[in-house]
C-alpha positions in Angstrom: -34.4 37.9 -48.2 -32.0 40.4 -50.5 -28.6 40.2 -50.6 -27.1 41.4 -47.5 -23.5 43.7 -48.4 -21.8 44.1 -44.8 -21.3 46.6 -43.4 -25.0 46.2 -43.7 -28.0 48.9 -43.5 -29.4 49.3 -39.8 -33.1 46.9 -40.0 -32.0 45.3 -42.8 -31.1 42.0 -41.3 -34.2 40.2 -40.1 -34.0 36.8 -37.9 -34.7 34.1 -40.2 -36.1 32.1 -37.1 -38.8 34.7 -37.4 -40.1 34.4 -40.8 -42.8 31.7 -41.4 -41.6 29.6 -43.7 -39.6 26.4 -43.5 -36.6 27.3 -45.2 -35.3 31.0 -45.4 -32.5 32.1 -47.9 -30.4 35.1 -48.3 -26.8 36.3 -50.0 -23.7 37.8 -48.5 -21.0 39.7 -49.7 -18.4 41.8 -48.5 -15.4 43.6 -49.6 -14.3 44.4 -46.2 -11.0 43.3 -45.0 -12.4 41.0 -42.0 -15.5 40.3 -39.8 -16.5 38.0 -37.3 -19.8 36.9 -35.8 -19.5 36.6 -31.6 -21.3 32.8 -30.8 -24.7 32.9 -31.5 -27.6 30.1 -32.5 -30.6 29.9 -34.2 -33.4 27.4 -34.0 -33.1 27.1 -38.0 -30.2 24.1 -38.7 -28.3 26.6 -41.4 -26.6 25.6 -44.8 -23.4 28.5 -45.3 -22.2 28.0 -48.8 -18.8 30.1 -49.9 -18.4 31.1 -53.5 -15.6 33.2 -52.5 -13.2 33.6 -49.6 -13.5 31.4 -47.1 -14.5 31.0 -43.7 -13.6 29.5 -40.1 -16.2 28.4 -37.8 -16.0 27.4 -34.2 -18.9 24.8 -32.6 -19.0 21.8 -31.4 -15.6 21.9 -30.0 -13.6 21.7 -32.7 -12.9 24.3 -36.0 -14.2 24.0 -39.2 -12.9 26.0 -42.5 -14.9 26.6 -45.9 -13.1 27.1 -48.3 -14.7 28.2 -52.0 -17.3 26.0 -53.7 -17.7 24.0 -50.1 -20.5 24.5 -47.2 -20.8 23.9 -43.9 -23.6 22.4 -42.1 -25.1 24.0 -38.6 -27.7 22.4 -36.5 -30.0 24.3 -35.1 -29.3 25.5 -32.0 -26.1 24.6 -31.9 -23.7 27.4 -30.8 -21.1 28.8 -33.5 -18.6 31.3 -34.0 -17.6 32.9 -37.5 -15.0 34.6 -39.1 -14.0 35.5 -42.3 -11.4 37.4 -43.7 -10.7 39.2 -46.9 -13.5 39.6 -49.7 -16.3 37.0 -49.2 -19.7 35.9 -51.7 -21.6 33.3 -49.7 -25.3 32.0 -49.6 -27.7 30.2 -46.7 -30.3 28.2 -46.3 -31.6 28.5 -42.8 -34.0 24.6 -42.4 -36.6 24.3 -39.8 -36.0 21.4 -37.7 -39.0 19.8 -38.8 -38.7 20.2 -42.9 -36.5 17.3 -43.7 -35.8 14.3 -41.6 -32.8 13.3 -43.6 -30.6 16.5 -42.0 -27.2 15.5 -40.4 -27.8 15.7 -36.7 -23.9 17.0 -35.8 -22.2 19.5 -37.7 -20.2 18.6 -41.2 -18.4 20.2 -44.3 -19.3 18.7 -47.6 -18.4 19.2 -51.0 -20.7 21.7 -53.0 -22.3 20.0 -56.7 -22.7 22.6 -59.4 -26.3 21.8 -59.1 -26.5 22.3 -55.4 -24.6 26.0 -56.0 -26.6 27.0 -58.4 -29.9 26.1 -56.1 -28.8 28.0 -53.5 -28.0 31.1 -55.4 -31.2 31.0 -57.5 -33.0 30.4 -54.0 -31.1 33.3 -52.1 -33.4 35.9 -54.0 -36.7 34.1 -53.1 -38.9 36.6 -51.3 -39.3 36.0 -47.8 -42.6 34.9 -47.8 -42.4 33.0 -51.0 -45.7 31.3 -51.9 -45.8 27.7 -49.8 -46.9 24.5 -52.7 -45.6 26.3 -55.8 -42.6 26.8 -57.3 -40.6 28.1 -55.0 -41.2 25.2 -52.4 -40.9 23.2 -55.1 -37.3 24.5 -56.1 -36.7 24.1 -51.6 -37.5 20.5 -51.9 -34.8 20.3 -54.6 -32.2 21.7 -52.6 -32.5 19.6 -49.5 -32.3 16.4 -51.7 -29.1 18.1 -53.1 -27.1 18.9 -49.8 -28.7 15.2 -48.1 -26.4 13.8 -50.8 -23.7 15.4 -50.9 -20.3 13.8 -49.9 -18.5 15.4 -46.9 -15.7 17.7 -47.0 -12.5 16.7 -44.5 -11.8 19.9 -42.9 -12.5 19.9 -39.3 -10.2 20.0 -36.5 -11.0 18.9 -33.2 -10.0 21.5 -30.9 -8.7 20.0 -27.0 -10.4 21.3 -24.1 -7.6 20.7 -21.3 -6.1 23.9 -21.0 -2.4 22.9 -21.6 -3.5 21.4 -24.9 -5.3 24.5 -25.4 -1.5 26.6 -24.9 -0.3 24.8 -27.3 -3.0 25.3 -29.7 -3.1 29.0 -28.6 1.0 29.1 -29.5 0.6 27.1 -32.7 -2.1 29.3 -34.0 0.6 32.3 -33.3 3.6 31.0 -34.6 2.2 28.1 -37.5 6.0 27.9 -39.0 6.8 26.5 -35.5 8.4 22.9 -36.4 9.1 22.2 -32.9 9.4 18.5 -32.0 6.6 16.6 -29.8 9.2 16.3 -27.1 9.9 19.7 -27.2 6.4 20.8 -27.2 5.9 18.4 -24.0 8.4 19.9 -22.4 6.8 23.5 -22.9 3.8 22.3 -20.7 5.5 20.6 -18.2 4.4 16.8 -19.7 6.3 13.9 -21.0 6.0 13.2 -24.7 4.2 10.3 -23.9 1.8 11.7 -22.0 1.3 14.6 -24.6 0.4 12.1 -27.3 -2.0 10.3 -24.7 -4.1 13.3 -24.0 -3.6 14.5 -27.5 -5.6 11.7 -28.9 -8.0 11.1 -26.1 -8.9 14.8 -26.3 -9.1 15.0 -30.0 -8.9 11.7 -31.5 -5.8 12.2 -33.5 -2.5 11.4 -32.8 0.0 14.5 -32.1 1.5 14.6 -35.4 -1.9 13.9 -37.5 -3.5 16.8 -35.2 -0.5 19.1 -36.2 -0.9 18.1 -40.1 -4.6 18.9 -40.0 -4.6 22.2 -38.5 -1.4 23.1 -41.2 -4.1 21.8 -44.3 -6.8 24.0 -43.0 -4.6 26.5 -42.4 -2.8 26.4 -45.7 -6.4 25.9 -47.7 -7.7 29.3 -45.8 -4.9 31.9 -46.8 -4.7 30.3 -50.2 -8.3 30.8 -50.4 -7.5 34.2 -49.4 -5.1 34.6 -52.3 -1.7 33.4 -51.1 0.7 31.9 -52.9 1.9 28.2 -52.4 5.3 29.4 -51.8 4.0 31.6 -49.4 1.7 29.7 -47.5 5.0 26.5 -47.5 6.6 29.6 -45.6 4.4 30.5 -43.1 3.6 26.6 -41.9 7.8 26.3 -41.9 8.7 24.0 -45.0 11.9 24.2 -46.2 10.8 23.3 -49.6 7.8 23.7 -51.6 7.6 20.2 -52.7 7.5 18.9 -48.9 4.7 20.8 -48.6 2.8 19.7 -51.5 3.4 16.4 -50.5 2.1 16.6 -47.0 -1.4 18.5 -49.0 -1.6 16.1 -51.1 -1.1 13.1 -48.9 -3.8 14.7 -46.9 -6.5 16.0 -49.5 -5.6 13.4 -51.9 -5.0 16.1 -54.5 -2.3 19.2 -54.6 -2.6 22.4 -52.9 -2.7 23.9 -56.8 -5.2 21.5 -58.5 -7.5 22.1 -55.7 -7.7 25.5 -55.4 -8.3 25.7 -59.2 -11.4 23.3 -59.0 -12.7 25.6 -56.3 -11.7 29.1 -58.4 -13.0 27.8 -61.8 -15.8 29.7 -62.7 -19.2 27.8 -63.1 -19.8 26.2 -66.6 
């Protein structure tokens, strides 16, 4: 499949569940400002690499951002929601259920190998109906042993589905400098702060406060992705200081909010 520039030509996108051949592999890039993709499936499990930008997905209750040099993992038919914002490269691999047994079964982020980016690039200008037993199936097989071992990428967010967890979700999304206290936050639903934090981590596994950190990480990793600076991004999540917020990153990510956007801007060697 070519690669796709959005806004794209009318017919120019064809449903990779359609073409005959076990894996299917295009490009994207935009320039635009912002786009989003209403929830959708395919039958094809899909690998979404980003190159440049980065990306939020919905699925599986909970939210998922890819940021540069990183790619997500889609089962098939698994429903999913995506948005992206500012200028965006990316690459696919849309996998037939049957082609590799060794697929995750749920949905996961993992860290992109040089190898594994450069696979999916070279593969994204495959014809569609690349020969099947050459070298282009050869090159497929490659691929799939690449991603199968790569090591996953922590930036999911399991998203509530009780709808007062979901106000405060709804309100934290608005406001992300918001530094209110759990007892204050219980208080704006109507709960105790005990019972917050019970629900909290029956509903999503975390505790309050490691729920709230997450969401600031993958906040903080998208807009830098989208060219913020650190200072800028400490502001909008409500640090006082730069250095507090460095050290919640790196506590987080194991690595600071500088050092690992510059593994993910470098350009390939």
């Amino acid at each position: 499949m070519p690669i796709l520039r959005y806004p794209h030509k009318e017919n120019e996108w064809i449903e990779p569940d359609e073409i005959d051949r076990p894996v299917v592999t295009f490009g994207a890039i935009t320039e635009i400002g912002s786009f989003e993709l209403d929830v959708h499936r395919h039958r094809k499990g899909q690998i979404l690499l980003v190159q440049r930008g980065a990306l939020s997905c919905e699925m599986d209750g909970g939210l998922w951002i890819v940021p540069p040099r990183s790619a997500m993992w889609i089962p098939g038919d698994t429903l999913h929601a995506i948005k992206a914002t500012g200028a965006l490269e990316g690459y696919c691999a849309f996998v037939d259920p049957g082609a590799d047994h060794r697929l995750p079964q749920r949905s996961c982020a993992v860290s992109v190998t040089p190898l594994l980016r450069e696979l999916l690039i070279r593969a994204a200008h495959l014809p569609l109906l690349y020969q099947e037993g050459g070298a282009a199936s050869r090159l497929l097989a490659v691929l799939l042993d690449e991603f199968v071992s790569a090591e996953n990428d922590d930036l999911h967010l399991p998203m509530p589905e009780n709808s007062r967890l979901r106000q405060i979700v709804n309100l934290m999304m608005v406001s992300p400098d918001e530094r209110a206290t759990l007892d204050v936050w219980a208080k704006r639903i109507g709960m105790s702060a005990r019972s917050l934090e019970r629900l909290t981590s029956r509903e999503t596994g975390m505790s309050f406060g490691r729920w709230r950190q997450q969401l600031a990480v993958m906040l903080a990793v998208r807009w830098l992705a989208e060219g913020a600076s650190i200072q800028q991004v400490a502001a909008s999540l409500g640090y006082e200081s730069v250095p507090s917020f460095v050290t919640m990153f790196r506590k987080a990510l194991g690595i600071s909010p500088g050092r690992y956007m510059a593994a993910r801007q470098a350009e390939p060697s």
